[in-house]
N, C-alpha and C positions, 0 to 999 in steps of 0.2 A: 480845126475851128475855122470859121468862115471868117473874111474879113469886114467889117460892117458895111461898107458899102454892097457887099452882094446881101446881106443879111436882109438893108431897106429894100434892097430893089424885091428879094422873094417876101418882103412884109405887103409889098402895093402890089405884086404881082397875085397874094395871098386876098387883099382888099378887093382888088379888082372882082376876082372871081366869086368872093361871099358875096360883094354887092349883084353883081349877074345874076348868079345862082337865087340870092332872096328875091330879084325883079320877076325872075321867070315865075318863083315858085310861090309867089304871090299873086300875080295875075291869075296864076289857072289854079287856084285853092280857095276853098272857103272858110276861114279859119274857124267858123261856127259849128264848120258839118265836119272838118279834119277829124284825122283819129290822133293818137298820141306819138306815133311816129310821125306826120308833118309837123306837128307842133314842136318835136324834139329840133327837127333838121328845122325848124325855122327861128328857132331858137338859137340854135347852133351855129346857123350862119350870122345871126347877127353879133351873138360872140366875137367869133372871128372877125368880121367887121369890124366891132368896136374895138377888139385886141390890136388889128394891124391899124387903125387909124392911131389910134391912142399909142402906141409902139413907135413909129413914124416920126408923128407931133411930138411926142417928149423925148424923141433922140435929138430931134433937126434946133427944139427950142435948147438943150442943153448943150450941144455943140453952139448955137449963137452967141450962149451968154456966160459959158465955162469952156475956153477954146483951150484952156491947158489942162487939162483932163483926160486920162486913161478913155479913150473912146469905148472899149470894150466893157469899161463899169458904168460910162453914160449907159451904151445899148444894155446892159445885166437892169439895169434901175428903170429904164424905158421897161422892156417887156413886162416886170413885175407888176408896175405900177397899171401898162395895158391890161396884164390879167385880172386886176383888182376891178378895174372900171369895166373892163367886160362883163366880168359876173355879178356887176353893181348894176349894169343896165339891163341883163340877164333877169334877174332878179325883180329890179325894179318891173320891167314889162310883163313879168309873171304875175306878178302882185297887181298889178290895173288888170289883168285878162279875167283872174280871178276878185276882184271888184274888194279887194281887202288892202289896197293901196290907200293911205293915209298921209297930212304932212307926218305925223308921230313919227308911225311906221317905217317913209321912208328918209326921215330925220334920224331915227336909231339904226337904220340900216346902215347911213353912209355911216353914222359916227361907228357901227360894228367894223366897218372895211376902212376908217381910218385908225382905228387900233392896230387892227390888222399891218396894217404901213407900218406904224411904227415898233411893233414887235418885229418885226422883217429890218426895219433897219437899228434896230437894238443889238441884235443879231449877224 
């Protein structure tokens, strides 16, 4: 198992390169005229993006404000909580691309991924 310090550094090292990757492959794409493989990988990278930012930020903020705590269940509740807001954002930019994004919509969406939280921490 990895120690979390190298964990953050391959999380920003992981951040660095979606955000690259989404610059390049946005400048030379059309998202209009794409087929559904760009759209996947640019999907994908923002993911990852949102995952390592959001992984990061809720390690660095639980280590400031809970310094006597298991680091290794901060980073386990960081990553989870990343992958919930990745595929929240995921999600959510799916739903405006396809013009069926609403406040309702994505008001029942987050409250669908904060159930989701809390069955995961019931658990």
């Amino acid at each position: 198992m990895l120690r979390p310090r190298v964990h953050i550094f391959l999380m920003a090292a992981l951040l660095a390169a979606a955000v690259t990757a989404s610059f390049v492959i946005m400048r030379q794409t059309d998202p209009q005229k794409t087929s559904w493989e760009g759209l996947t990988l640019i999907y994908g990278l923002m993911f990852l993006a949102v995952f390592s930012l959001t992984t990061i930020l809720g390690y660095l903020l639980r280590i400031a404000f809970w310094r006597s705590g298991v680091k290794f269940e901060f980073l386990r509740a960081a990553r989870r909580q990343g992958a919930i807001f990745g595929f929240l954002a995921g999600t959510l930019v799916f739903l405006q691309s396809r013009e069926i994004l609403s406040v309702w919509t994505g008001a029942l969406l987050i409250l669908g991924f904060a159930l989701a939280e809390f069955y995961f921490l019931a658990h």
